[in-house]
N, C-alpha and C positions, 0 to 999 in steps of 0.2 A: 504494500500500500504506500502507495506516494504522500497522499494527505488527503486526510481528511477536517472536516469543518461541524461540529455542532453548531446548531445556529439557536435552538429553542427546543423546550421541552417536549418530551410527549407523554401524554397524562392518559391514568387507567383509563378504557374505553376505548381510547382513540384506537381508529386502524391507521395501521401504518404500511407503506409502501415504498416500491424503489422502482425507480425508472433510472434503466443502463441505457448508456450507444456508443456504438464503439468512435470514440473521435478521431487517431491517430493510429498509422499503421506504419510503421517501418518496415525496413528486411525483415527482420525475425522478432519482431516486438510489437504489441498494441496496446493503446493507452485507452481503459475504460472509464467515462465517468458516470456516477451515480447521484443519483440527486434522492433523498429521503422527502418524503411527506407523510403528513399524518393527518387523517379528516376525522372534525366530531360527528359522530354520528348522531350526536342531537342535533345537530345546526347543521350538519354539513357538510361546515366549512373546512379547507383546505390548506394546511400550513406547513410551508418549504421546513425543514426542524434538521437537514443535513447534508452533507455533500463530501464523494469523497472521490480521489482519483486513485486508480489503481493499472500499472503496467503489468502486463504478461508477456512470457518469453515462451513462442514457438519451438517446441522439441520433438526429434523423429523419433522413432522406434530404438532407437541408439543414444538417446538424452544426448543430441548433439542439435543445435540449434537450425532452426529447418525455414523456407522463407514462406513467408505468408499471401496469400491477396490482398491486392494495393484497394484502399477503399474509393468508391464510384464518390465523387462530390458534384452533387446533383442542384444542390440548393444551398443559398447564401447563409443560412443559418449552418449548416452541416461544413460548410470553408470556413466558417468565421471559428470553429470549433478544432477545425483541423490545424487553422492557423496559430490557433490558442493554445494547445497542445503541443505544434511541434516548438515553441517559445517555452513551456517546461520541459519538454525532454532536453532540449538544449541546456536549461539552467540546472536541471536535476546532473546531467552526464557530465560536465563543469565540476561541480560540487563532489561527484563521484571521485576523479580525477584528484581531487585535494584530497582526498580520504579516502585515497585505495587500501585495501585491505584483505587477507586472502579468507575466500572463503570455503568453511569446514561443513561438510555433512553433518546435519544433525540427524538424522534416521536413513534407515537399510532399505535400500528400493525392494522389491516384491520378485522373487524369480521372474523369469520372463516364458 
């Protein structure tokens, strides 16, 4: 998980939901964002209560990084998302680069 954002509470009753899309796709990586909401269902109403982004990494059959489908940008809202996106992967891999560090298996993959 990249980051996430609470924004407001969500209180007994409420339903709660998530709406994903995937905004950014690189070679072998995609950046999903999630937006939280919660509606009362006495009133309603509708309230944004979360937001988080999360990247995944593409792997084949061999946990070696595999390329993905480039996403169709059809619509100015879905560019402006893509745009916005590749502006964190850029700040995120930056930041990565200052803080390399190797990383260690924490559990045993599954026979194959």
């Amino acid at each position: 998980m990249n980051s996430a954002n609470i924004i407001s509470p969500v209180f007994i009753g409420n339903l709660v939901f998530a709406k994903a899309s995937c905004n950014y796709i690189s070679n072998t990586s995609m950046e999903i964002g999630v937006r939280i909401e919660a509606e009362c269902l006495r009133t309603g109403t509708h309230t944004h209560v979360g937001s988080a982004y999360l990247t995944f990494d593409a792997l084949d059959e061999n946990d070696k990084p595999t390329s993905v489908p480039k996403l169709i940008l059809e619509t100015k809202e879905v560019k402006r998302r893509f745009e916005d996106a590749k502006k964190r992967r850029e700040t995120r891999l930056h930041h990565v680069k200052k803080h390399k560090h190797t990383q260690q298996l924490c559990i045993a993959r599954p026979e194959k």
